[in-house]
Backbone as XML, in Angstrom:
<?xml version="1.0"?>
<chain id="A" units="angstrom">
  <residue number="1" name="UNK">
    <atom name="N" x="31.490" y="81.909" z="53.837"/>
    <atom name="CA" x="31.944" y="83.190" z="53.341"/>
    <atom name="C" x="32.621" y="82.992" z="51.979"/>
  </residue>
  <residue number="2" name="UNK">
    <atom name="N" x="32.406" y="83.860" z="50.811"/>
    <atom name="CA" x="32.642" y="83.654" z="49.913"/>
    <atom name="C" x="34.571" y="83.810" z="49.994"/>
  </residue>
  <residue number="3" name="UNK">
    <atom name="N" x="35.152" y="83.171" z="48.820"/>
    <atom name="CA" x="36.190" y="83.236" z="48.754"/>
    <atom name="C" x="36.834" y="83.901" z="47.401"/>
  </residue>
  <residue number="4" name="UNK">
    <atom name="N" x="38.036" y="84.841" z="47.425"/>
    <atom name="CA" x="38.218" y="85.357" z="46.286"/>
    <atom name="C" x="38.305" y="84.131" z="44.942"/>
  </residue>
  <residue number="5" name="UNK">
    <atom name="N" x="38.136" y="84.584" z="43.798"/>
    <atom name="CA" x="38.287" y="83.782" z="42.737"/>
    <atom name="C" x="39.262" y="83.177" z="42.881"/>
  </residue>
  <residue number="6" name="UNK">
    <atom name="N" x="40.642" y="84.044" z="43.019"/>
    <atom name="CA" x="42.131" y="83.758" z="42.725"/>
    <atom name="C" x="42.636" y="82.610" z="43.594"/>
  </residue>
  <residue number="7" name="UNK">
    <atom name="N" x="41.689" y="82.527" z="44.566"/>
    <atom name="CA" x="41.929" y="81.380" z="45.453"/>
    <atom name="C" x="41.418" y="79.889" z="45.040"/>
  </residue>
  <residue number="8" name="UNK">
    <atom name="N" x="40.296" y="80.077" z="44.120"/>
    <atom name="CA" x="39.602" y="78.875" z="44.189"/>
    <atom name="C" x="40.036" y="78.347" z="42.822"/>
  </residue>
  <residue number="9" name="UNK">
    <atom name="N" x="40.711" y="78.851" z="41.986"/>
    <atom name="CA" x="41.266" y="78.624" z="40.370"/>
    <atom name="C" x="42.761" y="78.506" z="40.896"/>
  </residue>
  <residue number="10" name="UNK">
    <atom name="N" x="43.018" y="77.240" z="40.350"/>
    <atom name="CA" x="44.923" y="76.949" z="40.363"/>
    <atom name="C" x="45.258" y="76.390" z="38.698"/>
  </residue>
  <residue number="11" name="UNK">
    <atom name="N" x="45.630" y="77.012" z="38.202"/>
    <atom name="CA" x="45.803" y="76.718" z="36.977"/>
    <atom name="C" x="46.717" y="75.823" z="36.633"/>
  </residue>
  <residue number="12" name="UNK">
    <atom name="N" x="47.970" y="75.472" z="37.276"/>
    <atom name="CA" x="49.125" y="74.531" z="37.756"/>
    <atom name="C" x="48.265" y="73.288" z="38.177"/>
  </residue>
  <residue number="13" name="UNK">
    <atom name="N" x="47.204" y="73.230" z="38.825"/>
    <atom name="CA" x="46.576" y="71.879" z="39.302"/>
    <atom name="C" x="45.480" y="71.302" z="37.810"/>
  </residue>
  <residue number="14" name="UNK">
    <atom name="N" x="44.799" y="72.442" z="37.184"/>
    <atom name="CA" x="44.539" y="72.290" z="35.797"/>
    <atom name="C" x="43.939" y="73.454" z="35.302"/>
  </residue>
  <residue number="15" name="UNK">
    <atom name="N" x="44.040" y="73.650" z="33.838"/>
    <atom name="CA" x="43.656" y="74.651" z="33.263"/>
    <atom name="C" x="41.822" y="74.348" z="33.049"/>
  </residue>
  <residue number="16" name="UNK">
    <atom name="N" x="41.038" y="73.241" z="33.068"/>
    <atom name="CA" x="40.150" y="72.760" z="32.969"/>
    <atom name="C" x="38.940" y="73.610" z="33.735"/>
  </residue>
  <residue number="17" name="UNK">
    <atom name="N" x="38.255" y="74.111" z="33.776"/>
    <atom name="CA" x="37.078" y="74.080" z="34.513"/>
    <atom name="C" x="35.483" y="73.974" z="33.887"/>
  </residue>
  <residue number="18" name="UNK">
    <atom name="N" x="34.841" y="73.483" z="34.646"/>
    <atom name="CA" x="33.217" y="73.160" z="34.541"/>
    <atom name="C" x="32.316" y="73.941" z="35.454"/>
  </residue>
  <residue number="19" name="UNK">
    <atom name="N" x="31.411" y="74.659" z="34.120"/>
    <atom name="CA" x="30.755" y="75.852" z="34.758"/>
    <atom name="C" x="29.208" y="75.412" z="34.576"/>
  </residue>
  <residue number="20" name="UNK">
    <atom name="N" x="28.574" y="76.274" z="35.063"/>
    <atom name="CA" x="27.161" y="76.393" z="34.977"/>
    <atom name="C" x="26.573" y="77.631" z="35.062"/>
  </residue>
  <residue number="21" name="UNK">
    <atom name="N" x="25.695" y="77.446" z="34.653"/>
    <atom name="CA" x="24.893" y="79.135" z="34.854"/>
    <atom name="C" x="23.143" y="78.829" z="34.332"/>
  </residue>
  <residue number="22" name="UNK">
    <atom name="N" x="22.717" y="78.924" z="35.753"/>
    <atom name="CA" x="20.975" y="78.693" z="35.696"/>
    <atom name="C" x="20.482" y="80.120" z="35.554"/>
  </residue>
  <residue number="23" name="UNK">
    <atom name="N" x="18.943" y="79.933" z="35.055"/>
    <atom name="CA" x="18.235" y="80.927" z="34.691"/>
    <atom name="C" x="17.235" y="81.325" z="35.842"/>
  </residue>
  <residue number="24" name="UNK">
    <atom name="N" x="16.715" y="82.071" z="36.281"/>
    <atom name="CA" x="15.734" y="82.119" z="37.635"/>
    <atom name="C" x="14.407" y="82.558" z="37.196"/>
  </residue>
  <residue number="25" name="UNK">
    <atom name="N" x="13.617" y="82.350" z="37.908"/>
    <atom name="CA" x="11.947" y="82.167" z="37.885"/>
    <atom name="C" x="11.370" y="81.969" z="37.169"/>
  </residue>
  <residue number="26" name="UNK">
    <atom name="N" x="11.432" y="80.782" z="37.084"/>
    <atom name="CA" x="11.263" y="79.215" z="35.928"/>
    <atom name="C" x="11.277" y="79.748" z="34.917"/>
  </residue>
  <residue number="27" name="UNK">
    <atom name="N" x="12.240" y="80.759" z="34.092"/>
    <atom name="CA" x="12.355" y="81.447" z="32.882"/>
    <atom name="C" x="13.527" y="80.013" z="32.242"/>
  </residue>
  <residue number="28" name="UNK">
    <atom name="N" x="12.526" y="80.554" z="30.610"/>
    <atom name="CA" x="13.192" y="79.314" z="29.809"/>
    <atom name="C" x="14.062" y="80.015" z="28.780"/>
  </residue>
  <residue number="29" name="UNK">
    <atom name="N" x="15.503" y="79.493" z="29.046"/>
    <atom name="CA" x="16.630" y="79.840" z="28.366"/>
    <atom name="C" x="16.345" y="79.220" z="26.773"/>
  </residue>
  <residue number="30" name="UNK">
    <atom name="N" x="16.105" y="78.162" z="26.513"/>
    <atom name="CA" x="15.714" y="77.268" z="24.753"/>
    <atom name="C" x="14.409" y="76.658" z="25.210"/>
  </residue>
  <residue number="31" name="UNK">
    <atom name="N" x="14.190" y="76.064" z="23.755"/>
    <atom name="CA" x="13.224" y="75.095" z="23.772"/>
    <atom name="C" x="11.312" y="75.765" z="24.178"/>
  </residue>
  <residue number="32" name="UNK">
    <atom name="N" x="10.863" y="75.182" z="24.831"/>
    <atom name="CA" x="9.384" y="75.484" z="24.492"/>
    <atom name="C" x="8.999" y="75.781" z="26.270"/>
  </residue>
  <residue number="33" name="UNK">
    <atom name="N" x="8.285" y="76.989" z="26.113"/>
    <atom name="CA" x="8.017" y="77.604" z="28.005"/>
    <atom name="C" x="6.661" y="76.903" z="27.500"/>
  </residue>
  <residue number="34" name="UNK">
    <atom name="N" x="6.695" y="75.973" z="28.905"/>
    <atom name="CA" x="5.025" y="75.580" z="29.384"/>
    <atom name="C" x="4.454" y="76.437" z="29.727"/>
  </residue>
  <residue number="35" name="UNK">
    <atom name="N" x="4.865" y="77.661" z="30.313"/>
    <atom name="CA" x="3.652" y="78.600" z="30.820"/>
    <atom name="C" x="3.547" y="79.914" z="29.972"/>
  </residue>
  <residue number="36" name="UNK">
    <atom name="N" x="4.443" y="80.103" z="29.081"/>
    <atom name="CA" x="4.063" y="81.635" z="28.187"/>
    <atom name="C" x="3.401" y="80.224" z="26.835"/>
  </residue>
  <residue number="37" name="UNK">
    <atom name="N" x="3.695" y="79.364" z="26.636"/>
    <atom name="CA" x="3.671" y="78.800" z="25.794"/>
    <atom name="C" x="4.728" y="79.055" z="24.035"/>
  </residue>
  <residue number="38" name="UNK">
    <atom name="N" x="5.488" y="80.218" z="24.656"/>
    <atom name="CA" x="6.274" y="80.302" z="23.582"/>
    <atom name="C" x="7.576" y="79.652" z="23.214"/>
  </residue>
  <residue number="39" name="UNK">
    <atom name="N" x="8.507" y="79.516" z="22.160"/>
    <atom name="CA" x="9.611" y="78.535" z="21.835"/>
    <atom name="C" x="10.731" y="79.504" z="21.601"/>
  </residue>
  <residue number="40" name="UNK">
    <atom name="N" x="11.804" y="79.521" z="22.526"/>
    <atom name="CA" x="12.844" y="79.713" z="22.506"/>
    <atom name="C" x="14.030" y="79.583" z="21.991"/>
  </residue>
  <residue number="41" name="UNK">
    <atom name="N" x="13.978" y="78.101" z="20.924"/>
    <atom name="CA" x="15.067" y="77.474" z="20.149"/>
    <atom name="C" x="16.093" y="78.762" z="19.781"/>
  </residue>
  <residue number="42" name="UNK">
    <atom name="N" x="15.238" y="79.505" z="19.041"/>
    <atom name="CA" x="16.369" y="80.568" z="18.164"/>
    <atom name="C" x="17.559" y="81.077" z="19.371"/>
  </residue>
  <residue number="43" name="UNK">
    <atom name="N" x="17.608" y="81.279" z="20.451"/>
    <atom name="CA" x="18.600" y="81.758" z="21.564"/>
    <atom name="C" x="19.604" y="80.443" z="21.443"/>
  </residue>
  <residue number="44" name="UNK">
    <atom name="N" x="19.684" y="79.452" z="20.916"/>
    <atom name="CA" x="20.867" y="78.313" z="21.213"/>
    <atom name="C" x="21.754" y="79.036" z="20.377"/>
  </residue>
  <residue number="45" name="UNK">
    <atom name="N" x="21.358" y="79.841" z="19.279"/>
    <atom name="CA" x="22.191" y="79.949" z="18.146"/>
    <atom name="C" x="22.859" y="81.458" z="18.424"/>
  </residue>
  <residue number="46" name="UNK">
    <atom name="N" x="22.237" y="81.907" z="18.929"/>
    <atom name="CA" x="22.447" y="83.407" z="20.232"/>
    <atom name="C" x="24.013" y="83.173" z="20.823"/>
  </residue>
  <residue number="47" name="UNK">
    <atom name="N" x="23.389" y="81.831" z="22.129"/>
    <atom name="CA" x="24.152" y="81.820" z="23.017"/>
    <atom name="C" x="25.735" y="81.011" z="22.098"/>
  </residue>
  <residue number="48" name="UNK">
    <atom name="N" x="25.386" y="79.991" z="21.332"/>
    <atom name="CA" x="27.104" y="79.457" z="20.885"/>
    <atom name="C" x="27.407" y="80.519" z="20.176"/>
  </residue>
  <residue number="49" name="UNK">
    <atom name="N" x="26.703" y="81.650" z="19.265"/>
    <atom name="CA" x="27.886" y="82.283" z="18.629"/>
    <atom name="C" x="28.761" y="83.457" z="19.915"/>
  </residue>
  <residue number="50" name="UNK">
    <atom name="N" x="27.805" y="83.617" z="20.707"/>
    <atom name="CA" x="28.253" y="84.284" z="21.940"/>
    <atom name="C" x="29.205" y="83.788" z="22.633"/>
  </residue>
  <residue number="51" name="UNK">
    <atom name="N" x="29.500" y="82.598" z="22.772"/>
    <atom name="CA" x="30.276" y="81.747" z="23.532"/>
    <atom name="C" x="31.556" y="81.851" z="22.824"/>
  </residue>
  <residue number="52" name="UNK">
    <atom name="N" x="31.778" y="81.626" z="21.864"/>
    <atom name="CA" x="32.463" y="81.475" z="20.481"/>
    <atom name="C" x="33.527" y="82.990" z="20.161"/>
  </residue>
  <residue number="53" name="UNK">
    <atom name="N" x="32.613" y="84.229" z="20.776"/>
    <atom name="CA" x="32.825" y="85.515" z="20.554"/>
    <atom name="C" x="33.986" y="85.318" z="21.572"/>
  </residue>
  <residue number="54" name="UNK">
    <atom name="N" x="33.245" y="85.378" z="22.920"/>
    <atom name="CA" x="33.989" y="85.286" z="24.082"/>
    <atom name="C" x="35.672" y="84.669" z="24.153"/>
  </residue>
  <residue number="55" name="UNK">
    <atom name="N" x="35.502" y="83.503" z="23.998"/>
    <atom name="CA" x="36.686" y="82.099" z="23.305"/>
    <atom name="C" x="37.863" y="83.201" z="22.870"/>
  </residue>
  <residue number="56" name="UNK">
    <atom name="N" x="37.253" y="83.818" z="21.160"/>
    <atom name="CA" x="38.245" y="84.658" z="20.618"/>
    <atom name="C" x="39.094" y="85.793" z="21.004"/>
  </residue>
  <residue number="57" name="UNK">
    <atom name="N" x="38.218" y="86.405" z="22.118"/>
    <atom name="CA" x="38.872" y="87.603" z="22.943"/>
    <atom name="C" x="39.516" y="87.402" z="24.366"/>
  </residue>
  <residue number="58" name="UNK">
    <atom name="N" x="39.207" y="86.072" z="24.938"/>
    <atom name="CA" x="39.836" y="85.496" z="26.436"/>
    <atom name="C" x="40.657" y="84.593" z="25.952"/>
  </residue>
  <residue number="59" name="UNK">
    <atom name="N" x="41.830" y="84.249" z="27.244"/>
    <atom name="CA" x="42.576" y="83.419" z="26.756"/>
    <atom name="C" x="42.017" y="82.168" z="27.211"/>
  </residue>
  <residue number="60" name="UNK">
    <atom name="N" x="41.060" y="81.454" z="26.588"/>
    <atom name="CA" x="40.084" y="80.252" z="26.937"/>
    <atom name="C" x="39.684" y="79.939" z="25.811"/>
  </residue>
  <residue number="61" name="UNK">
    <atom name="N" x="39.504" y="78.440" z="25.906"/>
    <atom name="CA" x="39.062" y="77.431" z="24.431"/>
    <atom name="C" x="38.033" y="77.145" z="25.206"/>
  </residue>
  <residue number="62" name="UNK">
    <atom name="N" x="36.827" y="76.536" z="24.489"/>
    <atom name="CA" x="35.561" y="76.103" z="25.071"/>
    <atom name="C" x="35.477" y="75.136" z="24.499"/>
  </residue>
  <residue number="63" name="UNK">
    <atom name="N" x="36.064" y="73.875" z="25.504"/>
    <atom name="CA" x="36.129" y="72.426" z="25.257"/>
    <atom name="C" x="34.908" y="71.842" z="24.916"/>
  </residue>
  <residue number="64" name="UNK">
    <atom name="N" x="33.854" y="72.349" z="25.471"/>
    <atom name="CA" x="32.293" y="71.736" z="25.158"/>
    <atom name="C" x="31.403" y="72.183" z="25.771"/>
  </residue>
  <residue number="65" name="UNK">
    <atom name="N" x="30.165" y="72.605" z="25.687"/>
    <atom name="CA" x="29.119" y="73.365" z="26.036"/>
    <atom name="C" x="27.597" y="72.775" z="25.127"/>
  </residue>
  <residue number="66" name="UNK">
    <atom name="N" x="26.794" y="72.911" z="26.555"/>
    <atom name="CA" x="25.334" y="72.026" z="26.202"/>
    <atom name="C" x="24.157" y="73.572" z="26.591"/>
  </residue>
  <residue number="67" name="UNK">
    <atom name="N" x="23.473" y="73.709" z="25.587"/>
    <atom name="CA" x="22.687" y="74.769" z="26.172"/>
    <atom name="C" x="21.043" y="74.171" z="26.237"/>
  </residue>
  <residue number="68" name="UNK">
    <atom name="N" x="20.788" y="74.156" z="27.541"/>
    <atom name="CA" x="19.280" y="73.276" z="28.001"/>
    <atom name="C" x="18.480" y="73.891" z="28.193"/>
  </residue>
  <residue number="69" name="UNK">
    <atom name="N" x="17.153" y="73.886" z="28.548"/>
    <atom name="CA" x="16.161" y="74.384" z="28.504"/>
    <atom name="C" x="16.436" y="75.570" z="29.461"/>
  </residue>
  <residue number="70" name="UNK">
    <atom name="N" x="16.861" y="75.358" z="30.470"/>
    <atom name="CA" x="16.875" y="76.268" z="32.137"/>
    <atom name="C" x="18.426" y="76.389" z="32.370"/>
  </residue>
  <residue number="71" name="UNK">
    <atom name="N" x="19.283" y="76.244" z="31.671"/>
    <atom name="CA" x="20.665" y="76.302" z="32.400"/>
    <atom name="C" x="21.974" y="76.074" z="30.865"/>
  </residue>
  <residue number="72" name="UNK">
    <atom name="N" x="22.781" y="76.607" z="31.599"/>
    <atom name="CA" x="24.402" y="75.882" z="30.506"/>
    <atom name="C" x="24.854" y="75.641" z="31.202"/>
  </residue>
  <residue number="73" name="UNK">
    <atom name="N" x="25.713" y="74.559" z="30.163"/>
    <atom name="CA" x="27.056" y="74.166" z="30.858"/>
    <atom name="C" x="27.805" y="74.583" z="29.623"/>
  </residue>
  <residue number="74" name="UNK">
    <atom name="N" x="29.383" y="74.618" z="30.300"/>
    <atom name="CA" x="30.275" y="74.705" z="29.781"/>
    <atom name="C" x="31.625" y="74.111" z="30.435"/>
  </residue>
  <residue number="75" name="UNK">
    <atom name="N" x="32.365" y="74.066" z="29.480"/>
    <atom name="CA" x="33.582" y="73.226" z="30.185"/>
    <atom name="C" x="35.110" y="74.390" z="29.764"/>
  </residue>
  <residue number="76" name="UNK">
    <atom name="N" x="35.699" y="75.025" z="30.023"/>
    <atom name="CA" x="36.417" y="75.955" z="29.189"/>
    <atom name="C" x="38.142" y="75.352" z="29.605"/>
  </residue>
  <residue number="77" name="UNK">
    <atom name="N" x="38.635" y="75.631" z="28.904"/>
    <atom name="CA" x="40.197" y="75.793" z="29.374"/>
    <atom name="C" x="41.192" y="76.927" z="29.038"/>
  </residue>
  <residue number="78" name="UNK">
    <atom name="N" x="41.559" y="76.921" z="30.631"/>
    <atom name="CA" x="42.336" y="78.593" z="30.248"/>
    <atom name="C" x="43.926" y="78.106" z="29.626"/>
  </residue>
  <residue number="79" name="UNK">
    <atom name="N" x="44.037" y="79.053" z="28.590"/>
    <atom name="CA" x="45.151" y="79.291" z="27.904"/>
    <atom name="C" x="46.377" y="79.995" z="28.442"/>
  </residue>
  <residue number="80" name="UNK">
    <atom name="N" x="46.568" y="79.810" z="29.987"/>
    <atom name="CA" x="47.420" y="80.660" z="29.936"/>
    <atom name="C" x="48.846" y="80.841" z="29.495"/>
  </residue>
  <residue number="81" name="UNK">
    <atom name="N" x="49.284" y="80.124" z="28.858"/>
    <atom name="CA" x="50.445" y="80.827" z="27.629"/>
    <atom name="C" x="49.994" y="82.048" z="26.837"/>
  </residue>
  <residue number="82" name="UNK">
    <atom name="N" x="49.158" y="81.936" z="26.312"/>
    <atom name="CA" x="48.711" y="82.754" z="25.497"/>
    <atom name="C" x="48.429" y="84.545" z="26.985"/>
  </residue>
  <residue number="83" name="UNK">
    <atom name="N" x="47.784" y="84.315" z="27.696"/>
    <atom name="CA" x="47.202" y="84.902" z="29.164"/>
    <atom name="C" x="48.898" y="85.971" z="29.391"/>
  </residue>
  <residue number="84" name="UNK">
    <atom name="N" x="49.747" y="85.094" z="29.076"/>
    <atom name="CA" x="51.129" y="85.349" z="29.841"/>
    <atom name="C" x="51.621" y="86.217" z="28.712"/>
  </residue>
  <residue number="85" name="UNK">
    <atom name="N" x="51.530" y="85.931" z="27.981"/>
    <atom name="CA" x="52.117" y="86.708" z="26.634"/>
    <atom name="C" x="51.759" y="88.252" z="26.153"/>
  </residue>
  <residue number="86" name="UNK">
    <atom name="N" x="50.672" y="88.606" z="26.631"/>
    <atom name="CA" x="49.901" y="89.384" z="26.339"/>
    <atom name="C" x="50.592" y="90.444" z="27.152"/>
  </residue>
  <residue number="87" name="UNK">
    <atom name="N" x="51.304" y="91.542" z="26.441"/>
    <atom name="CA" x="51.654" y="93.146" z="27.247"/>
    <atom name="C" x="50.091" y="93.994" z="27.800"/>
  </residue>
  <residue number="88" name="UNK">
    <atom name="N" x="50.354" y="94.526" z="28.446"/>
    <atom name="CA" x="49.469" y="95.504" z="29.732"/>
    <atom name="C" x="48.486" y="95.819" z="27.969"/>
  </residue>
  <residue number="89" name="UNK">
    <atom name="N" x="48.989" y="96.546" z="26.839"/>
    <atom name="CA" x="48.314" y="96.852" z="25.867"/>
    <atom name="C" x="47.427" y="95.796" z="25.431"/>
  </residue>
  <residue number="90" name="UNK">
    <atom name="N" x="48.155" y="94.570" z="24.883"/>
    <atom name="CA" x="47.377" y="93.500" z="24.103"/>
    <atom name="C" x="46.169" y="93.378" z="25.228"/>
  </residue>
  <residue number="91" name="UNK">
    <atom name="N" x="46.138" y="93.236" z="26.697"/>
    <atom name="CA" x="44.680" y="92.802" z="27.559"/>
    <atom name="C" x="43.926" y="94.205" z="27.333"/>
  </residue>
  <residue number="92" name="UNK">
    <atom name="N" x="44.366" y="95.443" z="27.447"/>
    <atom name="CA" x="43.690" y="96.581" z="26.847"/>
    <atom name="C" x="43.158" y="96.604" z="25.832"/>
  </residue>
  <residue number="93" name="UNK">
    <atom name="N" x="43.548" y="96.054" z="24.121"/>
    <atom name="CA" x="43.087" y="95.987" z="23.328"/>
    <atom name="C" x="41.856" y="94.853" z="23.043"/>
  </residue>
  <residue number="94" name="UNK">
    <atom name="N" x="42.047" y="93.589" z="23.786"/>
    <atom name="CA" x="41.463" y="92.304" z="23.903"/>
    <atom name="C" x="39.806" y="93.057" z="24.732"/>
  </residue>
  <residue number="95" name="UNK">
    <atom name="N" x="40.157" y="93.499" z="26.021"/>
    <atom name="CA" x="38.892" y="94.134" z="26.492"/>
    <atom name="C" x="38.409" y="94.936" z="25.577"/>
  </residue>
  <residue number="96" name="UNK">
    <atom name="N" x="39.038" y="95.770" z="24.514"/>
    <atom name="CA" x="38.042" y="97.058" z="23.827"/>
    <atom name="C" x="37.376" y="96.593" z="23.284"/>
  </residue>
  <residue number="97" name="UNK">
    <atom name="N" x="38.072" y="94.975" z="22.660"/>
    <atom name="CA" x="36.807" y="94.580" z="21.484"/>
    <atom name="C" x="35.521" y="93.935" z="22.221"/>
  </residue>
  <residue number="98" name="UNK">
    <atom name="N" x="35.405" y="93.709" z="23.362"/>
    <atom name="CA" x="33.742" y="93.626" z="23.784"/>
    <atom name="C" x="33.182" y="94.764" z="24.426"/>
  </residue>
  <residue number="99" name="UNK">
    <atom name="N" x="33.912" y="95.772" z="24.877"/>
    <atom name="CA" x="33.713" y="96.962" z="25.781"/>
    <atom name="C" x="34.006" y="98.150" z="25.461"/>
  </residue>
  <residue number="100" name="UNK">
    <atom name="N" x="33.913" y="98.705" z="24.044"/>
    <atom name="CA" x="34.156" y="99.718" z="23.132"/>
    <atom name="C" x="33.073" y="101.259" z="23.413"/>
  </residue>
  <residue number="101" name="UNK">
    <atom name="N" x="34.260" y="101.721" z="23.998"/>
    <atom name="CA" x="33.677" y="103.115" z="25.143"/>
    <atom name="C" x="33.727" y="104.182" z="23.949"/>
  </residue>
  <residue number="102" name="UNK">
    <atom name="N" x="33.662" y="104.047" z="22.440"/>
    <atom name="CA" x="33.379" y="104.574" z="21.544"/>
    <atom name="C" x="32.315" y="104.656" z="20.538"/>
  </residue>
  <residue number="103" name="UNK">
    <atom name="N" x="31.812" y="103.678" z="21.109"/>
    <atom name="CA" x="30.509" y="103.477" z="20.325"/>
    <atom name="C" x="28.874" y="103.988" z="21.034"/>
  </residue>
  <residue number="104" name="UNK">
    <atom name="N" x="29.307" y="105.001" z="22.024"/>
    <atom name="CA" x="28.320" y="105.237" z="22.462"/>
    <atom name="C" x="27.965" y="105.479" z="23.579"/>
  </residue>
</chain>
């Protein structure tokens, strides 16, 4: 049975975590699909400035990240000083800039 997040993240034991995230039905995230035969490269440059975006608006540094043919990794560390600091407004303002309910 799944378990809430808040349970499985202790930030006191480390701010560190190592993620992953696969792609499904043998769809190719970079690099060259054997079966459409087409090349994907241009999405690496997609996904780090995306990653990068993310970084600036969470309180998380992205210690290192590999983007592979079928999957990422990433390694992030949460900031929470920065997490703690932040009034009810500043996480309001931090969400608008990816989730801007004005533009449309």
């Amino acid at each position: 049975m799944p378990r809430p997040r808040r349970t499985q993240i202790s930030v006191e034991d480390t701010p560190f975590y190592s993620c992953c995230s696969r792609v499904v039905r043998r769809a190719f995230l970079c690099g060259d699909d054997q079966y459409s035969g087409q090349n994907y490269d241009h999405r690496r440059g997609w996904i780090e400035s995306r990653l990068f975006e993310l970084e600036a608006v969470f309180a998380i540094d992205v210690a290192a990240f590999a983007v592979m043919s079928n999957h990422l990794h990433v390694v992030l560390r949460i900031d929470i000083e920065i997490a703690n600091r932040w009034t009810d407004r500043e996480v309001l303002e931090q969400w608008h800039k990816l989730f801007n309910l004005n533009s449309g």
